[in-house]
DSSP file (Angstrom, degrees, kcal/mol; ACC not computed):
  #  RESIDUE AA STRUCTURE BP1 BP2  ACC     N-H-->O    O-->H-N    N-H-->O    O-->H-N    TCO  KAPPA ALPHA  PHI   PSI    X-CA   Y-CA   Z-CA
    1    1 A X    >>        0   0    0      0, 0.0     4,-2.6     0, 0.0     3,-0.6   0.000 360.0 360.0 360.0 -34.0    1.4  -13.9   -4.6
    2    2 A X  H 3>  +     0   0    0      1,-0.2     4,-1.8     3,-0.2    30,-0.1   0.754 360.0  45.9 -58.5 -47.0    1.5  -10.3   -3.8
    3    3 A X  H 3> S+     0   0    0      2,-0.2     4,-0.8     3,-0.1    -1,-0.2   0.683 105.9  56.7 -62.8 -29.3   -0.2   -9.4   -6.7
    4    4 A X  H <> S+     0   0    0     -3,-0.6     4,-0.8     2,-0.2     5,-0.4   0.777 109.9  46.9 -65.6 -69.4   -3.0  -12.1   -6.5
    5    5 A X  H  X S+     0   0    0     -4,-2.6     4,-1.3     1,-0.3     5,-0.4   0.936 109.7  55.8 -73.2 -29.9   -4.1  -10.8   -2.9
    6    6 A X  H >X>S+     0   0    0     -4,-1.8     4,-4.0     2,-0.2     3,-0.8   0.937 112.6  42.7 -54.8 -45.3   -3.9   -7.2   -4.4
    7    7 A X  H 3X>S+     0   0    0     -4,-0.8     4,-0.7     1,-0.3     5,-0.6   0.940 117.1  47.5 -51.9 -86.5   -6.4   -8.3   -7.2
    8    8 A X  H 3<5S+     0   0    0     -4,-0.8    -1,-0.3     1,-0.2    -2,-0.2   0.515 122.4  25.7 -45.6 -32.3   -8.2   -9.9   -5.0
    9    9 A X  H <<5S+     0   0    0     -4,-1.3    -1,-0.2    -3,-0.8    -2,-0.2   0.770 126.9  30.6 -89.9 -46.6   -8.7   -7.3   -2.1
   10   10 A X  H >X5S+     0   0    0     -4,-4.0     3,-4.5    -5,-0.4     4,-0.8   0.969 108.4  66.6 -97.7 -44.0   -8.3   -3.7   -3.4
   11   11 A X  G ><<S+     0   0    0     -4,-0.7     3,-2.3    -5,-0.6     4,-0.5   0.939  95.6  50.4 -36.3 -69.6   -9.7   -4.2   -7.2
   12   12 A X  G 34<S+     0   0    0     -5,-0.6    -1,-0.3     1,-0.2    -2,-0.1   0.558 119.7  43.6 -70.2  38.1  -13.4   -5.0   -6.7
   13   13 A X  G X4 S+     0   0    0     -3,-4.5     3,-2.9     3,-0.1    -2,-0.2   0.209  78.7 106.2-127.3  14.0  -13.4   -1.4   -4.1
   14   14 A X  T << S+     0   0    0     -3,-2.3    -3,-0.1    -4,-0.8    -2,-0.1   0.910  84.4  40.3 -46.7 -51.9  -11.4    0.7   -6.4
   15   15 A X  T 3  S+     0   0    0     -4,-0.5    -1,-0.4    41,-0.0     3,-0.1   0.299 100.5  93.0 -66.3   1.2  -14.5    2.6   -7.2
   16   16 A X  S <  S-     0   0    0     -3,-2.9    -3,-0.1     1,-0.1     5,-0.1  -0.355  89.0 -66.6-107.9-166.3  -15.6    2.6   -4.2
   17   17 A X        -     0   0    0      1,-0.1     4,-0.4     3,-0.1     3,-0.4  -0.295  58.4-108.2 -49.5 130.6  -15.2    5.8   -0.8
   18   18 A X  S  > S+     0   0    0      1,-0.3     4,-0.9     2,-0.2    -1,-0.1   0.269 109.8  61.4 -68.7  12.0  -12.0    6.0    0.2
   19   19 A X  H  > S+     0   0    0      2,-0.2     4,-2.6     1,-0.2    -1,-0.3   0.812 102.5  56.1 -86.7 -48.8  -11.8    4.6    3.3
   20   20 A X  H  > S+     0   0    0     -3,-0.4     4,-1.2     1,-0.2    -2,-0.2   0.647 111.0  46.1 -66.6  -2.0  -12.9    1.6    1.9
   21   21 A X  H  > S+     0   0    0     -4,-0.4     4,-0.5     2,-0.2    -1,-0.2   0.876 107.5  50.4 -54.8 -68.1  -10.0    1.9   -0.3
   22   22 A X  H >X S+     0   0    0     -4,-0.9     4,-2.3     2,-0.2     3,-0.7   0.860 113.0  58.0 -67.4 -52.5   -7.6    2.8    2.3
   23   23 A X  H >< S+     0   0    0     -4,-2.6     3,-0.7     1,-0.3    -2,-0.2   0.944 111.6  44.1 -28.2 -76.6   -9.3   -1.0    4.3
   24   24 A X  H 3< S+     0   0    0     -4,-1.2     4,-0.5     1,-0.3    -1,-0.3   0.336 101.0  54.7 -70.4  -1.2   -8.5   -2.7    1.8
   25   25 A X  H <X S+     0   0    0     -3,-0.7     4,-2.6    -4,-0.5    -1,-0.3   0.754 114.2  47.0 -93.4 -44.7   -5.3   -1.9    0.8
   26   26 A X  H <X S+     0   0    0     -4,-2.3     4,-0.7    -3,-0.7    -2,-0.2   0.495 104.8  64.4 -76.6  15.2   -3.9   -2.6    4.6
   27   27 A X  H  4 S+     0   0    0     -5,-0.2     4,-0.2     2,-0.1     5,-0.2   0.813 104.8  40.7 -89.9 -37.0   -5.9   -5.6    4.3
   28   28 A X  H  > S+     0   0    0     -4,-0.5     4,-2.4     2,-0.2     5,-0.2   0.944 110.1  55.2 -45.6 -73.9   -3.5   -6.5    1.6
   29   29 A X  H  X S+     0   0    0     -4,-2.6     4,-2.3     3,-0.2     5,-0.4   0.948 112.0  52.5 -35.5 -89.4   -0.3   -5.3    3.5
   30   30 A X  H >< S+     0   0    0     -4,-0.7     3,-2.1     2,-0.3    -2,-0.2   0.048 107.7  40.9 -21.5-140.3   -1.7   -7.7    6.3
   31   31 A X  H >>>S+     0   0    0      1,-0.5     4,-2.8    -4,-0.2     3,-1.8   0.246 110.9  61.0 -59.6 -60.3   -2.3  -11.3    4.6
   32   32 A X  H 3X5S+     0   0    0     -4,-2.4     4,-1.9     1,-0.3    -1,-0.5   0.831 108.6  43.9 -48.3 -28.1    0.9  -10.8    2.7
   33   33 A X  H <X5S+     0   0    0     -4,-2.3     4,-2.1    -3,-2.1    -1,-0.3   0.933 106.9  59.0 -77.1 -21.9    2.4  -10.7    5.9
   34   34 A X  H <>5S+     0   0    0     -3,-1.8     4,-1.5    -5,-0.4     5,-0.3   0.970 101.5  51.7 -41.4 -51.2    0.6  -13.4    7.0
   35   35 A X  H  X5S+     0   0    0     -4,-2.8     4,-1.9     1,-0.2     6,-0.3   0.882 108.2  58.4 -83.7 -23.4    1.9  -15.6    4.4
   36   36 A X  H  <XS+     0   0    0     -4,-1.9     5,-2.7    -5,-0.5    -1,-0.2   0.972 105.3  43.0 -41.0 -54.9    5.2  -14.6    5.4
   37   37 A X  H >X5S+     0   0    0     -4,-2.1     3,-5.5     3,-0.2     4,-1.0   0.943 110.2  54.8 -43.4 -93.3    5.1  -15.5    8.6
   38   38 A X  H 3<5S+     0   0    0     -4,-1.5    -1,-0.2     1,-0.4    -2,-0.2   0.761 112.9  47.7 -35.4 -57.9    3.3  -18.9    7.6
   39   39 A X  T 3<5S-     0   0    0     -4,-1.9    -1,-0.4    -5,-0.3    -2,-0.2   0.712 120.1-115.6 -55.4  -0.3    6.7  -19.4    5.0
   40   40 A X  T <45 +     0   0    0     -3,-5.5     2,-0.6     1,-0.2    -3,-0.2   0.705  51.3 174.8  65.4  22.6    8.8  -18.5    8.0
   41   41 A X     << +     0   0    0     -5,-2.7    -1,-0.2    -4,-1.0    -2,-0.1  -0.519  11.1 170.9 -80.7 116.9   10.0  -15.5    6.3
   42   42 A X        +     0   0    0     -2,-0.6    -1,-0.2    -3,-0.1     2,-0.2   0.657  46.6  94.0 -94.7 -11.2   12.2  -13.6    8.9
   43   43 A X  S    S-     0   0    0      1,-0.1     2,-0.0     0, 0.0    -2,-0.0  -0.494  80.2-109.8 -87.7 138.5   13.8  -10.8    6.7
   44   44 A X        -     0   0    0     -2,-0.2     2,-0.5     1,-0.1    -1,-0.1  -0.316  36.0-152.5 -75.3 154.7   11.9   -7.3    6.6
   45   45 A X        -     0   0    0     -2,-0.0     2,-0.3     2,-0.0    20,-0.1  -0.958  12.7-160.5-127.4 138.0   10.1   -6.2    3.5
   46   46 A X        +     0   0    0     -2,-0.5     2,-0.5    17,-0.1    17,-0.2  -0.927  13.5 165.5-120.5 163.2    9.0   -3.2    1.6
   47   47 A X  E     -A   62   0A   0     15,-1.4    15,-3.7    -2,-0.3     2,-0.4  -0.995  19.5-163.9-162.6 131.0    6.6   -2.3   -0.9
   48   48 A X  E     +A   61   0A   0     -2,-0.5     2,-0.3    13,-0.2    13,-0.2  -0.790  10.8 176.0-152.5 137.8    4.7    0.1   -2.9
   49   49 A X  E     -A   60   0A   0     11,-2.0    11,-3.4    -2,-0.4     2,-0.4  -0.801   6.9-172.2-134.5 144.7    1.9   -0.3   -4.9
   50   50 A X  E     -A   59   0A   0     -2,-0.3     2,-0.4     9,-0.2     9,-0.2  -0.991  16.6-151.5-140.8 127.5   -0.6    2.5   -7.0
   51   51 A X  E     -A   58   0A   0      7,-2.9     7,-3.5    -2,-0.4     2,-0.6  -0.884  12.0-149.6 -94.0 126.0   -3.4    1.3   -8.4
   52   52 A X  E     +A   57   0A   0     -2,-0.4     2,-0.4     5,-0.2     5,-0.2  -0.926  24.3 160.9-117.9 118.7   -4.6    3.3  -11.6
   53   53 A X  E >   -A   56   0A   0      3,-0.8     3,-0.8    -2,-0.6     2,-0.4  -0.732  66.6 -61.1-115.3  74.5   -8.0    3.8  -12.9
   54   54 A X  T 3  S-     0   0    0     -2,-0.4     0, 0.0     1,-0.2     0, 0.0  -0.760 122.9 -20.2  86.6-132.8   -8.9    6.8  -15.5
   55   55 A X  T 3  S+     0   0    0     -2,-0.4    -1,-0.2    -3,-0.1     2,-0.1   0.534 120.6  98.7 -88.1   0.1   -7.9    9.6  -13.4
   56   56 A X  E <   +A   53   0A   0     -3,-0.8    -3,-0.8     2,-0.0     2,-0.3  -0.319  46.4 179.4 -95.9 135.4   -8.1    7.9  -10.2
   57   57 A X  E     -A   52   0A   0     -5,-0.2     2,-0.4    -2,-0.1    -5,-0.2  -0.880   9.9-167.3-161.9 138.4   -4.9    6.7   -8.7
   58   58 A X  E     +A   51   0A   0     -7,-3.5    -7,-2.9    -2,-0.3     2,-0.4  -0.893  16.6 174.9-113.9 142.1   -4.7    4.8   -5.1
   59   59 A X  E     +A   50   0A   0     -2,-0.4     2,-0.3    -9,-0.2    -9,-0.2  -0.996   4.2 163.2-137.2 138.2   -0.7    4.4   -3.6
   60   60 A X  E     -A   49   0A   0    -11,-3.4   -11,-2.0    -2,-0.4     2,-0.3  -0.997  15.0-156.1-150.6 168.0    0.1    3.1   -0.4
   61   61 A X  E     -A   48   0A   0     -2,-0.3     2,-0.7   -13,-0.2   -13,-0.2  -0.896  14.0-161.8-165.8 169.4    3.2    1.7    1.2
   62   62 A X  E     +A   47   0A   0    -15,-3.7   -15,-1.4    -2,-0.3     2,-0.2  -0.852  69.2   1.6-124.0 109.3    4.9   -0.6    4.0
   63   63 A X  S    S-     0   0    0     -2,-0.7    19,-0.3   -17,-0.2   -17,-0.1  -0.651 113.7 -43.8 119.0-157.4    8.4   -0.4    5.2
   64   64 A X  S    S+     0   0    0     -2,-0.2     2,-0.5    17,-0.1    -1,-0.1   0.156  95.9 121.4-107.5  38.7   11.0    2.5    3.9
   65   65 A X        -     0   0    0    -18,-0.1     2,-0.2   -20,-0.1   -18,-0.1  -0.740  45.3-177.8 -69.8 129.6   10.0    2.0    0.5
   66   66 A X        -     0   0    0     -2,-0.5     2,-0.4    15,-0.1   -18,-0.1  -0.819  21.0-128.9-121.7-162.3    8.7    5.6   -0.7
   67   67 A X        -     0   0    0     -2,-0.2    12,-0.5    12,-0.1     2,-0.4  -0.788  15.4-169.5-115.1 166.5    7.1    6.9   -4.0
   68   68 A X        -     0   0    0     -2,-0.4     2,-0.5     9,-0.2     9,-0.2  -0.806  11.9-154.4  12.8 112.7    8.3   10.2   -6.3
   69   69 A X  B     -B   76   0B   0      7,-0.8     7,-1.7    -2,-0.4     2,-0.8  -0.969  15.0-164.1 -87.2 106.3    6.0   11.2   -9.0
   70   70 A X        +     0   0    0     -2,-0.5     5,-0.2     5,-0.2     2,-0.1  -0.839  12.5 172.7-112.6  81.3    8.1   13.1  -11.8
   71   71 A X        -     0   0    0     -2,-0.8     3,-0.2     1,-0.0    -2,-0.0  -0.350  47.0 -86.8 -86.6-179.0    6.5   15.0  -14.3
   72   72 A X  S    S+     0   0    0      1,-0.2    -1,-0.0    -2,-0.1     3,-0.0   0.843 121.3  16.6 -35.3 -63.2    7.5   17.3  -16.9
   73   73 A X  S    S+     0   0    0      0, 0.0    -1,-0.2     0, 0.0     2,-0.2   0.384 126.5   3.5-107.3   8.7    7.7   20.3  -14.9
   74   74 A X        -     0   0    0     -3,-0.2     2,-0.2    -5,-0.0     0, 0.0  -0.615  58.9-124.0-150.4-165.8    7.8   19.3  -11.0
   75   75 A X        -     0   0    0     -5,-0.2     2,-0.4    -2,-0.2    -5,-0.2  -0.935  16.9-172.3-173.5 147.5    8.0   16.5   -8.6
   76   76 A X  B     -B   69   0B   0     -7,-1.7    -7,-0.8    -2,-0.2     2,-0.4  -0.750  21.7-120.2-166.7 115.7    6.3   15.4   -5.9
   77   77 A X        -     0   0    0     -2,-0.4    -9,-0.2    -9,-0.2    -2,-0.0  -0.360  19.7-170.3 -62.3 114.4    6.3   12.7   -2.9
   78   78 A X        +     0   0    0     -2,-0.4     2,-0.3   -18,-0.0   -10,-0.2   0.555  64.2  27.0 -37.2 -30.2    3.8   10.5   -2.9
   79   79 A X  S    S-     0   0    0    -12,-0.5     2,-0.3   -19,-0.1   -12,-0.1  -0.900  79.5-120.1-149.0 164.6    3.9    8.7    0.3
   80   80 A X        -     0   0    0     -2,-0.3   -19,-0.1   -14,-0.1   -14,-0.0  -0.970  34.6 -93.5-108.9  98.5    5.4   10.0    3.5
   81   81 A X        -     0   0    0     -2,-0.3     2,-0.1   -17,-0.1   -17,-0.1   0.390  47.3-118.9  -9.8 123.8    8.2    8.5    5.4
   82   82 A X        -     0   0    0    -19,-0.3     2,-0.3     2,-0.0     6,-0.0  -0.617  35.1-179.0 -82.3 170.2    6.6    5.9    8.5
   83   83 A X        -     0   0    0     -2,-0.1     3,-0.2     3,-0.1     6,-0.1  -0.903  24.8-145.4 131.5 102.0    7.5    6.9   11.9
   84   84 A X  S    S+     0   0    0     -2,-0.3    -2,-0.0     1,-0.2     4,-0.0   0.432  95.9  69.9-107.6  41.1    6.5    5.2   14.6
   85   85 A X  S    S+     0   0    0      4,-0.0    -1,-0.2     0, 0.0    -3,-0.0   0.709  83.3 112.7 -87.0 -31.3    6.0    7.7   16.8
   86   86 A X        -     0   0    0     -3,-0.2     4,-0.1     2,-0.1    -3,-0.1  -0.150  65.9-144.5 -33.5 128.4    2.9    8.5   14.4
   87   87 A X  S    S+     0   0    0      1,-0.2     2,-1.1     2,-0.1     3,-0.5   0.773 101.7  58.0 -58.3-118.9   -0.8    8.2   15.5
   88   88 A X  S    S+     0   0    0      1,-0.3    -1,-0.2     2,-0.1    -2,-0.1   0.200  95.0  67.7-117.2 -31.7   -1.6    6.9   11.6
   89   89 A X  S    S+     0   0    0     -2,-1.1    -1,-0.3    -6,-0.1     2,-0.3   0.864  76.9  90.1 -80.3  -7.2    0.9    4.0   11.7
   90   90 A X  S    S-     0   0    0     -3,-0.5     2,-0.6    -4,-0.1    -2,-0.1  -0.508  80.2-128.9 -91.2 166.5   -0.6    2.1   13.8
   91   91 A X              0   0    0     -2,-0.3    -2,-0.1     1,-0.2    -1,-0.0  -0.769 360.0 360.0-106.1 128.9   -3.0   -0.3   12.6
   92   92 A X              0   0    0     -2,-0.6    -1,-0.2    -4,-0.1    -2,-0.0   0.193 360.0 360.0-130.5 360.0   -6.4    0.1   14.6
C-alpha cells in the first residue's frame, strides 16, 4: 500500500521544483498514516524511500529510520536524524 500511494503522489512531480517534490513526498508520509490509523495500527513505524530518475535522486524519511550512501571511495548520510526540538519537523 505504501508503495501504491508513493506511485501515486510523488511520481507524476518527480520532474517537477522541489518543493513540490518535498509536498508530495509528506503527502505520502501522511495518508499512509492515515490508513494506519483507519486499520487501528498502534505500533510506530519507520521508513525511507529515494526515488531515482537519471541523475536525479529524491530521499526522505519518517521515524529513526536513516539513509548511508556508500560509494567506492567515501560515505555519506543522506537524511539527518529527526529532533523534535527542530523548526523543520513540524509539519506546517
Amino acid at each position: 500500500a505504501f508503495s501504491k500511494i508513493l506511485g501515486n503522489t510523488l511520481v507524476p512531480v518527480f520532474d517537477e521544483e522541489k518543493n513540490s517534490v518535498k509536498k508530495a513526498m509528506k503527502k505520502s508520509f501522511a495518508l499512509v498514516n492515515d490508513e494506519l490509523s483507519r486499520r487501528s495500527v498502534k505500533d510506530g513505524t519507520t521508513a525511507v524511500v529515494l526515488g531515482v530518475k537519471g541523475k536525479r535522486f529524491v530521499i526522505g524519511h519518517v521515524g529513526d529510520s536513516l539513509a548511508l550512501m556508500v560509494c567506492k571511495d567515501r560515505s555519506e548520510w543522506l537524511t539527518n536524524t529527526h529532533r523534535p526540538t527542530e523548526i523543520t519537523e513540524y509539519y506546517i
